[in-house]
BALOBA-1460 file (C-alpha; in Angstrom, 3 decimals):
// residues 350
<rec num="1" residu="x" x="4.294" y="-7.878" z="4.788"/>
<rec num="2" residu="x" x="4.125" y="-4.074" z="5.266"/>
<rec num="3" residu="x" x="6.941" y="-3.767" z="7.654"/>
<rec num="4" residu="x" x="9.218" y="-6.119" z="5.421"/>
<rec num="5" residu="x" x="8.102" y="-4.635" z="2.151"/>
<rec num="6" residu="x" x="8.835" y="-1.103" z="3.628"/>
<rec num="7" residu="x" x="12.385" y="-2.329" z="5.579"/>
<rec num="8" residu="x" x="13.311" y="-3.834" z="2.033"/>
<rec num="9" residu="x" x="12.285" y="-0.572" z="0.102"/>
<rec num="10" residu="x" x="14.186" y="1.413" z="2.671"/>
<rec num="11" residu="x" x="17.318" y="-0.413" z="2.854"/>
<rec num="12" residu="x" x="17.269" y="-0.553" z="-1.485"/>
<rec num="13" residu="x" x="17.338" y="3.023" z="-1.271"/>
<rec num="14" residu="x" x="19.787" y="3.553" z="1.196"/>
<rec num="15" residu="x" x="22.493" y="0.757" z="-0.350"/>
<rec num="16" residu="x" x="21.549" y="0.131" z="-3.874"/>
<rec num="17" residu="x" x="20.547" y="3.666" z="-4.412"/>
<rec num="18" residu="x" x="23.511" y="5.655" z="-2.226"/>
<rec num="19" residu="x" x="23.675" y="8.749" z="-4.897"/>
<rec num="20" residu="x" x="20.481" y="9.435" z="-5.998"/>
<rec num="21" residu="x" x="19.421" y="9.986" z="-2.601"/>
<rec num="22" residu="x" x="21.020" y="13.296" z="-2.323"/>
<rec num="23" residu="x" x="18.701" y="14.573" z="-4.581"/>
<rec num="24" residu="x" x="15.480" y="16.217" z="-2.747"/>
<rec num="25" residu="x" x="13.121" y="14.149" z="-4.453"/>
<rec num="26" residu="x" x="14.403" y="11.244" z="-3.291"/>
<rec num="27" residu="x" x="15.458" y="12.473" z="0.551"/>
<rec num="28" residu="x" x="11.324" y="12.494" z="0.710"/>
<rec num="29" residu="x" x="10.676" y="9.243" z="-0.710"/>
<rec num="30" residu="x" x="12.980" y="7.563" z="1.216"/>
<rec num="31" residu="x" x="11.230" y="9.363" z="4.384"/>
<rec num="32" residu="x" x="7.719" y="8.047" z="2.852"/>
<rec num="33" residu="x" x="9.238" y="4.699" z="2.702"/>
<rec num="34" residu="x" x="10.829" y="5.436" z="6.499"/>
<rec num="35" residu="x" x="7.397" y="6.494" z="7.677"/>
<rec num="36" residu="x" x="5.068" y="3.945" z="6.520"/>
<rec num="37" residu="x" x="7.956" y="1.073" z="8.036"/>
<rec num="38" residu="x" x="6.711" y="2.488" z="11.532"/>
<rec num="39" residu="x" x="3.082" y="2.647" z="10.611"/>
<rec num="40" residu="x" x="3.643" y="-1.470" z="9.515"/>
<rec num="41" residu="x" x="5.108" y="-1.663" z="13.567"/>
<rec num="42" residu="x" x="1.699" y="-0.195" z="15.029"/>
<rec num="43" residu="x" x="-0.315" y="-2.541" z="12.431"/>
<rec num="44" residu="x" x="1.701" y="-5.331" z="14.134"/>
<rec num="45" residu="x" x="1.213" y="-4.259" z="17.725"/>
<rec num="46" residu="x" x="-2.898" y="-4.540" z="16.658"/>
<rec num="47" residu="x" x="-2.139" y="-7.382" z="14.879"/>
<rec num="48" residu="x" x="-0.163" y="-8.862" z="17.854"/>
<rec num="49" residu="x" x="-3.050" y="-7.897" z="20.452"/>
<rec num="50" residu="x" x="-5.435" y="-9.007" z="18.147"/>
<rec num="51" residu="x" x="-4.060" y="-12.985" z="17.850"/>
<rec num="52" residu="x" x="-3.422" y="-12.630" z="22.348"/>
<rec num="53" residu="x" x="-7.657" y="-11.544" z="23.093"/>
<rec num="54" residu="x" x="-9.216" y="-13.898" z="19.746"/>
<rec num="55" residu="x" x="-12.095" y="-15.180" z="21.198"/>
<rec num="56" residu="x" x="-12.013" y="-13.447" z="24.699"/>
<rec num="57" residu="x" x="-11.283" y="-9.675" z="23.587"/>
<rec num="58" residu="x" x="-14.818" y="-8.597" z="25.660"/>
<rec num="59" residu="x" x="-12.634" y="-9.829" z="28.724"/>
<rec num="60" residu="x" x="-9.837" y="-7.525" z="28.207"/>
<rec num="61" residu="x" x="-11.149" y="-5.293" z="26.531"/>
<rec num="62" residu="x" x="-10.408" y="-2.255" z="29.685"/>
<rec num="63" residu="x" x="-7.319" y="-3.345" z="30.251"/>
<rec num="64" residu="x" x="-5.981" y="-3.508" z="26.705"/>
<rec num="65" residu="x" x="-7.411" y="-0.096" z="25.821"/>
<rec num="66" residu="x" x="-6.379" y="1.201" z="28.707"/>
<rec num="67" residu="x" x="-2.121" y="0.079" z="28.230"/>
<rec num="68" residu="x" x="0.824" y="1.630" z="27.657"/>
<rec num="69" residu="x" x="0.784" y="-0.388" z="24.412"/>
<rec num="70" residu="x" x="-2.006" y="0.581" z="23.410"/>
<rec num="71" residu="x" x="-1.500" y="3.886" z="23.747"/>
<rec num="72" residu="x" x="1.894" y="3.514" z="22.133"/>
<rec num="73" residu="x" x="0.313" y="2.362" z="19.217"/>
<rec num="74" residu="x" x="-1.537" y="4.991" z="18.463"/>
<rec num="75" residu="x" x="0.333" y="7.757" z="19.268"/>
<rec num="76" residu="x" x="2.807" y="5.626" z="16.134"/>
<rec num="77" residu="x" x="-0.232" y="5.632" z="14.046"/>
<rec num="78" residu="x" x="-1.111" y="8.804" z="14.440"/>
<rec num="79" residu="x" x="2.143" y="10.412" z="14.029"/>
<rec num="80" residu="x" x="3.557" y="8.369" z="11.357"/>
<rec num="81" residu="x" x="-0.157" y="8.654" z="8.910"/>
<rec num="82" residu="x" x="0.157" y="12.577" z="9.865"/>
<rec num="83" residu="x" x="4.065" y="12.502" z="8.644"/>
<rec num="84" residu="x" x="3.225" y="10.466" z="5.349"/>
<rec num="85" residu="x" x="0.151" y="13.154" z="4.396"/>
<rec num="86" residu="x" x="2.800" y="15.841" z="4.460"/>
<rec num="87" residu="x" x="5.354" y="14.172" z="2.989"/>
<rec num="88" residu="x" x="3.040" y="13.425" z="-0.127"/>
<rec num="89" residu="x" x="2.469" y="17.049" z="-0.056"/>
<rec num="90" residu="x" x="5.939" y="17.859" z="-0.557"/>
<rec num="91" residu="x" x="7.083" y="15.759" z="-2.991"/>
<rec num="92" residu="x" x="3.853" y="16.766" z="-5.190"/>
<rec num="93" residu="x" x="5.069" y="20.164" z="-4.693"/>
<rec num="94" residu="x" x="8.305" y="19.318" z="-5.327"/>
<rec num="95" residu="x" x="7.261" y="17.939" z="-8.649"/>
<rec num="96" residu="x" x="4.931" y="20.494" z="-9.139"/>
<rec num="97" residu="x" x="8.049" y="23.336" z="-8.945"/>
<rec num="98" residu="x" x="10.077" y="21.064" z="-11.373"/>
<rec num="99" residu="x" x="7.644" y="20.752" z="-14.138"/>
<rec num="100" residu="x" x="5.984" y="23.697" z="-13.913"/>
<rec num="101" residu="x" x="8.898" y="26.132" z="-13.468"/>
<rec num="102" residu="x" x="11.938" y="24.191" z="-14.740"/>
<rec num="103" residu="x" x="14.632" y="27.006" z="-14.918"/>
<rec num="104" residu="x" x="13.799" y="28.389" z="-11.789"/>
<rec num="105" residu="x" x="16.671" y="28.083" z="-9.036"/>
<rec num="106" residu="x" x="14.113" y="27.987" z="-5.990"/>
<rec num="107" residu="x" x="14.278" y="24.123" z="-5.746"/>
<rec num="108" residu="x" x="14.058" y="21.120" z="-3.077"/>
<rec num="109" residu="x" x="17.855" y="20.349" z="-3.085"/>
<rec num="110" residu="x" x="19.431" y="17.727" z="-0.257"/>
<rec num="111" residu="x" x="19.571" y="20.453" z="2.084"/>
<rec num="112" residu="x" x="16.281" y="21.649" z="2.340"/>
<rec num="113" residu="x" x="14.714" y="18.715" z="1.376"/>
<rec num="114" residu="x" x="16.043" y="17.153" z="4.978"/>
<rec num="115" residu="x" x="15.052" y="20.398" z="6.851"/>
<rec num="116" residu="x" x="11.863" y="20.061" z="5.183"/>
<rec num="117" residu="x" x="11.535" y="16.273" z="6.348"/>
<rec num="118" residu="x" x="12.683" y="16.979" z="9.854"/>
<rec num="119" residu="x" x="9.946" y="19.617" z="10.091"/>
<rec num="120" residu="x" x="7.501" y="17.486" z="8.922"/>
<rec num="121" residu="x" x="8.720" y="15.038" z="11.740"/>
<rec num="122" residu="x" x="8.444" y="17.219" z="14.244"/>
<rec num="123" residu="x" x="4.982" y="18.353" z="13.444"/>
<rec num="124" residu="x" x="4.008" y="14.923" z="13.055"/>
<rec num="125" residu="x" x="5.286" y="14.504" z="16.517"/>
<rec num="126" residu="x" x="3.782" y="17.737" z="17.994"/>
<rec num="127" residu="x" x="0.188" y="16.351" z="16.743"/>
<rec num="128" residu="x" x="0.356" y="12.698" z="18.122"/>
<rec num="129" residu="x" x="1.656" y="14.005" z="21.759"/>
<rec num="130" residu="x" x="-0.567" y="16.685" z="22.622"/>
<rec num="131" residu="x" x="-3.734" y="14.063" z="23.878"/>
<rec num="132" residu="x" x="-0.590" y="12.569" z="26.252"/>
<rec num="133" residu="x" x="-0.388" y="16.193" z="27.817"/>
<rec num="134" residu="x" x="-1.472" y="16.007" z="31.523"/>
<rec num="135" residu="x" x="-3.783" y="18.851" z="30.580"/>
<rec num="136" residu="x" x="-5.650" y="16.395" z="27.811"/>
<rec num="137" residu="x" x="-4.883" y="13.009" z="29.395"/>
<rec num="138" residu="x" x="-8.491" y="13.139" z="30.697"/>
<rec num="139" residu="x" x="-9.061" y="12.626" z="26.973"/>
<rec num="140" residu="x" x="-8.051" y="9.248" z="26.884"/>
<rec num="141" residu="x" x="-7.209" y="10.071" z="23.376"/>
<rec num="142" residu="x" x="-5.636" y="6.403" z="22.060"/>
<rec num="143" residu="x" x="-8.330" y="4.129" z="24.700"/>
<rec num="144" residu="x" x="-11.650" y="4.662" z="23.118"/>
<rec num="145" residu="x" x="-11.619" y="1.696" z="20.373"/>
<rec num="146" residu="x" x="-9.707" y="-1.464" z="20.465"/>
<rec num="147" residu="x" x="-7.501" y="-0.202" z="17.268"/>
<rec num="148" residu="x" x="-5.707" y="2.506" z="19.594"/>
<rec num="149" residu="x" x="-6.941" y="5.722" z="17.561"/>
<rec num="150" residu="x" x="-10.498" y="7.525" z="17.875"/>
<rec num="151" residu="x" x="-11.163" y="7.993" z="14.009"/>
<rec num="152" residu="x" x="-14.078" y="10.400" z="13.907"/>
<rec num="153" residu="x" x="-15.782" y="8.250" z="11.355"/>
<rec num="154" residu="x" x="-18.757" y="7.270" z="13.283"/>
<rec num="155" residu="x" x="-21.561" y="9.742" z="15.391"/>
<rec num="156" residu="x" x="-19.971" y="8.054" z="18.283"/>
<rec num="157" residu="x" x="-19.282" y="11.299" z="20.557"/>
<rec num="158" residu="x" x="-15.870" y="10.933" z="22.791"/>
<rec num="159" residu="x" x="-13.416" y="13.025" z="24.383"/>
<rec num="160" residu="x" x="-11.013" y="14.723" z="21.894"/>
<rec num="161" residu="x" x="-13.562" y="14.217" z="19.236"/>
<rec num="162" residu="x" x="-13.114" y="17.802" z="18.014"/>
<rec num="163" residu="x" x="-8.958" y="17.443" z="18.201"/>
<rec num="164" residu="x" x="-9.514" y="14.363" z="16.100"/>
<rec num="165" residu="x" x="-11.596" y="15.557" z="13.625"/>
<rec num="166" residu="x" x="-9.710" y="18.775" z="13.299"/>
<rec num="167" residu="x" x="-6.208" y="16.231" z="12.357"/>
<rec num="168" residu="x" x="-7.158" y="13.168" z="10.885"/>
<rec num="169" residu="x" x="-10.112" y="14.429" z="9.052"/>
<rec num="170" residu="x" x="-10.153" y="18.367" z="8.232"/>
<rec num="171" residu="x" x="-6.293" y="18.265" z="8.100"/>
<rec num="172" residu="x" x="-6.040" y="15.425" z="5.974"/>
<rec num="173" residu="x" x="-8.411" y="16.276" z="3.873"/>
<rec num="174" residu="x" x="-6.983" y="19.861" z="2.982"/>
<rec num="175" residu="x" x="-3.937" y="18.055" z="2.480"/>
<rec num="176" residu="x" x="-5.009" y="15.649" z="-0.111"/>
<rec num="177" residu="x" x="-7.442" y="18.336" z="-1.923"/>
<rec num="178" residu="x" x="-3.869" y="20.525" z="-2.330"/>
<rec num="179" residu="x" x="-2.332" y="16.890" z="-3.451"/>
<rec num="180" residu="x" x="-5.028" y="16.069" z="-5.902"/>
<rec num="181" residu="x" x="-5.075" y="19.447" z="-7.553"/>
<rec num="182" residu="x" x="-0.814" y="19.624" z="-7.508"/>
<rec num="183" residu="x" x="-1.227" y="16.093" z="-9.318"/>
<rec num="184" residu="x" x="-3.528" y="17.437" z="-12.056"/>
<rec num="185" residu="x" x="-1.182" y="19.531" z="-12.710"/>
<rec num="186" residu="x" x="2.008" y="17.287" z="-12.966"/>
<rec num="187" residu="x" x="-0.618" y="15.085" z="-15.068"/>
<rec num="188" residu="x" x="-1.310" y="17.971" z="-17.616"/>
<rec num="189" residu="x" x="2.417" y="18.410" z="-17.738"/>
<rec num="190" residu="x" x="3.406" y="15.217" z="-18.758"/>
<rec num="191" residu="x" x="0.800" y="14.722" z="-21.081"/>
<rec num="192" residu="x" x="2.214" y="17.768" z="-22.814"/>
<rec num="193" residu="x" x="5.781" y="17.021" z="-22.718"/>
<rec num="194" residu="x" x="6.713" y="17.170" z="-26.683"/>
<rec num="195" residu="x" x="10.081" y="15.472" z="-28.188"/>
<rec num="196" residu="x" x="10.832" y="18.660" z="-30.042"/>
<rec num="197" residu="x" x="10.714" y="21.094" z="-26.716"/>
<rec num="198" residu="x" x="11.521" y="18.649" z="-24.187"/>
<rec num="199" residu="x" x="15.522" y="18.881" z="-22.679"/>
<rec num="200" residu="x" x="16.666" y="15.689" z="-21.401"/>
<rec num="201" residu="x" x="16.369" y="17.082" z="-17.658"/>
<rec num="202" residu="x" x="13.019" y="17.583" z="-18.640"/>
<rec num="203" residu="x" x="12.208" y="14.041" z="-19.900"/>
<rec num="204" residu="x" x="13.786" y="12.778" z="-16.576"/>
<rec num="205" residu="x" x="11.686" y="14.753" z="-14.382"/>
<rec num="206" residu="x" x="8.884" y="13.635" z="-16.176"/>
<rec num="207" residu="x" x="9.890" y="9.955" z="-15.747"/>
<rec num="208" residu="x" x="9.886" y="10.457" z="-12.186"/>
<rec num="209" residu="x" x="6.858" y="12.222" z="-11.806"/>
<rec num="210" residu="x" x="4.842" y="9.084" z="-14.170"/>
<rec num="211" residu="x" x="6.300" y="7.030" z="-11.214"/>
<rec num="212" residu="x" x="5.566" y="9.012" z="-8.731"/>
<rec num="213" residu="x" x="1.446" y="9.028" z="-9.864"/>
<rec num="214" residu="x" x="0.843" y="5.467" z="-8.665"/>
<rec num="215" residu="x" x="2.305" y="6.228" z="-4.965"/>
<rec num="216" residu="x" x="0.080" y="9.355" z="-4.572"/>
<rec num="217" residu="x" x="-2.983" y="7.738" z="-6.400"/>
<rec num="218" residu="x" x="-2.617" y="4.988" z="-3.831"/>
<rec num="219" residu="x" x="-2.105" y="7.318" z="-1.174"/>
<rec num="220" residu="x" x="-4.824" y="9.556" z="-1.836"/>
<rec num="221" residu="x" x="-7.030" y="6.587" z="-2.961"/>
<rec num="222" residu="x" x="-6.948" y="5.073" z="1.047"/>
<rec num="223" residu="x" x="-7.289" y="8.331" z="2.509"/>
<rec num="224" residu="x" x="-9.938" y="9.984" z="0.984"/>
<rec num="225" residu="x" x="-12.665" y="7.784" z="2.253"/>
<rec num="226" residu="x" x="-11.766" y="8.234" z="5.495"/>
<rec num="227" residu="x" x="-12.263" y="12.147" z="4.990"/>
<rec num="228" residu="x" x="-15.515" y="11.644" z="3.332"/>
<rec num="229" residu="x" x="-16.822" y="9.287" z="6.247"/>
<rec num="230" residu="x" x="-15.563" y="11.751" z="8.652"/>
<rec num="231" residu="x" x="-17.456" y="14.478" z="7.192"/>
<rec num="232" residu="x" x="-20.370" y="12.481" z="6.706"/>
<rec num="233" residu="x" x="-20.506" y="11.507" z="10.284"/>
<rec num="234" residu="x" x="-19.929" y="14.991" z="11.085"/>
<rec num="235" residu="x" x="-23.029" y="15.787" z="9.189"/>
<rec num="236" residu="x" x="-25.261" y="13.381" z="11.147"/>
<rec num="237" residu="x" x="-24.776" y="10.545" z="8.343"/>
<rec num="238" residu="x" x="-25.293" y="7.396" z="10.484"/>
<rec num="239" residu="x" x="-21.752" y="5.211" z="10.144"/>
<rec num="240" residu="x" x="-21.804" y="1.975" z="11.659"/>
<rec num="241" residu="x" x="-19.554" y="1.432" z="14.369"/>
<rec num="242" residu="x" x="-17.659" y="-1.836" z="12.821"/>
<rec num="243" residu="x" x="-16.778" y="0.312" z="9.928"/>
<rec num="244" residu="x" x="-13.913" y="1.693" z="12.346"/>
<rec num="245" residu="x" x="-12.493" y="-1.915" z="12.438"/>
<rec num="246" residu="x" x="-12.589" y="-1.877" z="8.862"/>
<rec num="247" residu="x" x="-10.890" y="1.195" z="8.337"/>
<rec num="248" residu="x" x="-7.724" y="0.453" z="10.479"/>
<rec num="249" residu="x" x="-7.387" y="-3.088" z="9.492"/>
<rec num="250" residu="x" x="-7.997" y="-2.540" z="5.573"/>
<rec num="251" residu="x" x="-7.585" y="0.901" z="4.244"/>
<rec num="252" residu="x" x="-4.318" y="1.579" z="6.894"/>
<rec num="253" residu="x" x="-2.631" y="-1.917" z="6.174"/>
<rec num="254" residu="x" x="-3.074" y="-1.605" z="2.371"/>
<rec num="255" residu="x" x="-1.896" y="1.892" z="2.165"/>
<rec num="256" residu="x" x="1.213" y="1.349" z="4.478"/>
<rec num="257" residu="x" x="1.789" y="-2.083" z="2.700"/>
<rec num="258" residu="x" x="1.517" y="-1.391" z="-0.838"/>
<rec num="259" residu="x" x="3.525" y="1.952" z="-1.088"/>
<rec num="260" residu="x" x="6.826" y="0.463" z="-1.081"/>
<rec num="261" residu="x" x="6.283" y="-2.477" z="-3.961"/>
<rec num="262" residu="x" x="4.806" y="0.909" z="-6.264"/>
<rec num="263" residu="x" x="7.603" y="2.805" z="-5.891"/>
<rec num="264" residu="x" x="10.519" y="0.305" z="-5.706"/>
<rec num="265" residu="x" x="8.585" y="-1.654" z="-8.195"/>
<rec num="266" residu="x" x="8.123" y="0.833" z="-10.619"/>
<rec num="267" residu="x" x="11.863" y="1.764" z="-10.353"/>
<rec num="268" residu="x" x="12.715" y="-1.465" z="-10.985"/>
<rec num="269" residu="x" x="10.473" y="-1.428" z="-13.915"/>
<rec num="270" residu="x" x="11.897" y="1.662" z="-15.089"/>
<rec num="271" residu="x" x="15.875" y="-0.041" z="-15.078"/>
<rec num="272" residu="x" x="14.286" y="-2.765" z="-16.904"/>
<rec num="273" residu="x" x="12.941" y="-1.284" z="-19.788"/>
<rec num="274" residu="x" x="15.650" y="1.087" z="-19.660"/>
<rec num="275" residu="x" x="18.053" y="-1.903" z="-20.124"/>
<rec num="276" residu="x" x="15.832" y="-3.817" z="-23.073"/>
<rec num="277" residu="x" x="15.416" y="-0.126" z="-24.653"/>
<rec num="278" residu="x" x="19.551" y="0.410" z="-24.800"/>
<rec num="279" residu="x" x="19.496" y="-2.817" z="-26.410"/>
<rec num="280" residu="x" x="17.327" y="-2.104" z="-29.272"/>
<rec num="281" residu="x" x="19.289" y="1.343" z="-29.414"/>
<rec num="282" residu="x" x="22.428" y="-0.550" z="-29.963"/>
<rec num="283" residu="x" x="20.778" y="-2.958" z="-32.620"/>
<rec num="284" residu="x" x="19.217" y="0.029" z="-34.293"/>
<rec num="285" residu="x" x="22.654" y="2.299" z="-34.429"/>
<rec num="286" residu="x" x="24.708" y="-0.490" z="-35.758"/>
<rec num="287" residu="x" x="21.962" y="-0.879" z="-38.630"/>
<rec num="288" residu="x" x="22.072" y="2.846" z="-39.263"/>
<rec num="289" residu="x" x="25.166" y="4.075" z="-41.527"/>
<rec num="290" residu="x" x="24.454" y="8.435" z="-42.614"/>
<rec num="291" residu="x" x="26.463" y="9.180" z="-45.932"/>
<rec num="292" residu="x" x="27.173" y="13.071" z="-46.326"/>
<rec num="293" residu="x" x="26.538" y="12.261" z="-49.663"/>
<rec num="294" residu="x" x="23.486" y="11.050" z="-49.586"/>
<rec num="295" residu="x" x="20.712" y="13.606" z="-50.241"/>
<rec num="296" residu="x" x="18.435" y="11.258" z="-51.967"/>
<rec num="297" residu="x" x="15.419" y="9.485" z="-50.383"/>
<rec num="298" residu="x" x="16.653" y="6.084" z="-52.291"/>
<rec num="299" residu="x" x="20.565" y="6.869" z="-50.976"/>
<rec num="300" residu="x" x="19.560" y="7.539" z="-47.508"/>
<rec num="301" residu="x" x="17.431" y="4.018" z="-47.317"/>
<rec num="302" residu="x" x="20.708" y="2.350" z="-48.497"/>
<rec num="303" residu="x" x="22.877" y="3.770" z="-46.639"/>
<rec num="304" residu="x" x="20.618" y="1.414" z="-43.558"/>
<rec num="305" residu="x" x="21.279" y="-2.481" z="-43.563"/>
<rec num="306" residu="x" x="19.645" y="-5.392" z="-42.145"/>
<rec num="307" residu="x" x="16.503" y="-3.478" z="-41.244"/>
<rec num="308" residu="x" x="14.110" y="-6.441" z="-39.732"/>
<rec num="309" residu="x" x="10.797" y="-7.026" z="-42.363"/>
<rec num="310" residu="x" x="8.331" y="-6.511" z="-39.671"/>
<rec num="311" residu="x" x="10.218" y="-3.080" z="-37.940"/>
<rec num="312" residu="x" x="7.438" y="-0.231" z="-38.185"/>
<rec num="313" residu="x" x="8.282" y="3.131" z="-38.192"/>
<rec num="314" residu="x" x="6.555" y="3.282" z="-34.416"/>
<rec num="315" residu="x" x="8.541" y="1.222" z="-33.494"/>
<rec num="316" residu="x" x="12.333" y="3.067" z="-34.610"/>
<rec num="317" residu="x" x="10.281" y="6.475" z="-33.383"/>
<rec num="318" residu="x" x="9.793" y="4.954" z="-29.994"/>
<rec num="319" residu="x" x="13.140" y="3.909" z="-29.357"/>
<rec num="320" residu="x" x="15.241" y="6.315" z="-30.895"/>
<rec num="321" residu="x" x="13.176" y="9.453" z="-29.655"/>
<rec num="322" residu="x" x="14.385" y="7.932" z="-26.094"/>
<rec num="323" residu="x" x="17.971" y="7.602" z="-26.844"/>
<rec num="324" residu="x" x="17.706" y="11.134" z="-28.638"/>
<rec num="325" residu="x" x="16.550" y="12.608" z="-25.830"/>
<rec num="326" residu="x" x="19.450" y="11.316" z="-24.032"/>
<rec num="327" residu="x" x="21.618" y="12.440" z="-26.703"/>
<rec num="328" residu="x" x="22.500" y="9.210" z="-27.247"/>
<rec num="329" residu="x" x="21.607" y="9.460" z="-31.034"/>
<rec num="330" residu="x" x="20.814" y="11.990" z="-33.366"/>
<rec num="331" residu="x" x="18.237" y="13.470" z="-35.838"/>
<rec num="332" residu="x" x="20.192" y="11.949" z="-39.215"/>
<rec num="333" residu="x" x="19.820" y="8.609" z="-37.732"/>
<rec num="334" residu="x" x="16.441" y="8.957" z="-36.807"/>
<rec num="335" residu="x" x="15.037" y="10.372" z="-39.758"/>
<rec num="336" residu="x" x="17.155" y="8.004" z="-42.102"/>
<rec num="337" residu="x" x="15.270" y="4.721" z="-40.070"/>
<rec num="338" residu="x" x="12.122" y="6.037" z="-40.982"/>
<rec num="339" residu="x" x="12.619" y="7.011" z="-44.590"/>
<rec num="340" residu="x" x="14.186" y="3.321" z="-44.541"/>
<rec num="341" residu="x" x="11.200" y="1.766" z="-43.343"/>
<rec num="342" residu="x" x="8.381" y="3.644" z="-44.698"/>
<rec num="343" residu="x" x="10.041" y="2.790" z="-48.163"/>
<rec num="344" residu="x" x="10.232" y="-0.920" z="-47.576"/>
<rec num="345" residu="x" x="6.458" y="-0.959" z="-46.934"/>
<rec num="346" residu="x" x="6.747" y="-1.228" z="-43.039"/>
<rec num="347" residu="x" x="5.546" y="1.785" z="-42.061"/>
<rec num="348" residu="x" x="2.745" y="1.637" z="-39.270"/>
<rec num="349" residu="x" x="2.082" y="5.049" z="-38.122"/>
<rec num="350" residu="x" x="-0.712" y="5.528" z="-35.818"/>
């Protein structure tokens, strides 16, 4: 499921969304999306190994640990979980510099945001080869548990404890405290985003950065407790050894399988209400008829025909602030649906 959720997100992105990947936002997102379709390939090469030893894995267990494959697997794991904890970190900074300085020119564009990506690949990379370096192969980095990656989680002591600590625990963690406090941030902003100060560049970054919430929320919600077990262990916290099992085959395989349905979902979502809210626009504007001559409350309200009997003014405010936003509409119409309605007895304000 996570490798053809992921390959499905990807290629949407790619085809169905061609243009707005040029933006920088979504050149990281679509390396997210890139990035947990490998980490889906080392869940299936556990998964595979898994189904081969049921029932006999004490027999094998050497030789498995011990493979190429295995140690393929988690050098992927490892490099791909490392790449998708920076990448967060860039697009929450990325949001971060959009919201919080919105007329400032220094700015993820295209460019960057790929030179920005392929560093973050290549750090990723750096980080998941070093225990294959002849002088730490006597590590045995990737053979010490039957899921191909020593997570530190447990008192267990083992070579390249300290490297592994230091990346999938310290580094991580850092990471995600920067994320989490980047987020409240974004959070604060959108909260405060105002119809009568907010541009319509504004109001889309702020759409993007609502969607974006769920993907680092989800993110930051299966990597955290592998951080705080880490540094519990570290602490002399007794962890029981199964709980590594748990980790790998739960908390990695939701996080790497649920990303892409949150944020192609919630774009989906997005076009959907975005088509049922131009709609309502269009029902609303053809209703709406402003008179230059009309200064009166009573002239304005008939100057508006076929107004439904249950329409509240919440409900013209919602839909028109949109559409004004987009300047798709304007204040006359706006304010003419509400005097309309209010009059009629329909108003609802909350």
């Amino acid at each position: 499921m996570s490798v053809l959720g992921n390959a499905g997100s990807f290629l949407f992105r790619c085809l169905a969304q061609r243009n707005a990947t040029k933006t920088g936002f979504n050149v990281f997102v679509t390396n997210l999306c890139l990035s947990d379709l490998l980490m889906g390939v080392y869940l299936a090469m556990v998964g595979t190994a898994d189904s081969l030893y049921r029932g006999q894995y004490l027999s094998y267990e050497r030789s498995w640990t011990a493979s190429a494959v295995c140690k393929m697997a988690g050098f992927l794991s490892l490099m791909f979980s490392e790449v998708s904890a920076l990448i967060i970190f860039l697009i929450t900074l990325d949001r971060f510099i959009v919201l919080r300085f919105p007329f400032s020119s220094k700015k993820f564009r295209q460019k960057s945001a790929l030179l920005a990506s392929s560093i973050v690949w290549t750090v990723g990379f750096l980080l998941a080869v070093i225990p294959l370096l002849p002088v730490t192969s006597h590590w045995e980095f990737y053979g010490h548990s039957g899921i191909c990656i020593p997570l530190p989680i447990t008192r267990k002591a083992f070579k390249g404890r300290d490297y592994s600590l230091g990346v999938i625990i310290i580094l991580n963690f850092i990471l995600f405290i920067f994320i989490a406090a980047g987020q409240s941030v974004i959070f604060t902003s959108v909260r405060s985003n105002r119809l009568t100060t907010d541009t319509t560049k504004k109001y889309q970054d702020t759409t993007i950065a609502r969607r974006l919430l769920t993907v680092v929320v989800s993110d930051f919600a299966c990597w955290f407790p592998i951080g705080s077990l880490g540094l519990l262990a570290s602490a002399g916290v007794h962890i029981p050894g199964e709980v590594n099992v748990a980790v790998a085959i739960f908390v990695l395989l939701l996080n790497s399988a649920l990303n892409p349905f949150l944020y192609t979902f919630n774009l989906l979502m997005e076009k959907r209400r975005k088509t049922l809210e131009m709609r309502l626009i269009k029902v609303l504007d053809a209703r709406v008829v402003t008179r230059e001559t009309d200064t009166e409350h009573n002239a304005a309200c008939r100057g508006i025909q076929n107004i439904p009997e249950d329409l509240t003014v919440n409900d013209a405010v919602s839909v028109l602030a949109h559409s004004l936003l987009a300047k798709e509409t304007t204040w006359e119409k706006l304010t003419a649906v509400i005097a309309c309605v209010s009059s009629d007895g329909n108003s609802d304000v909350q």
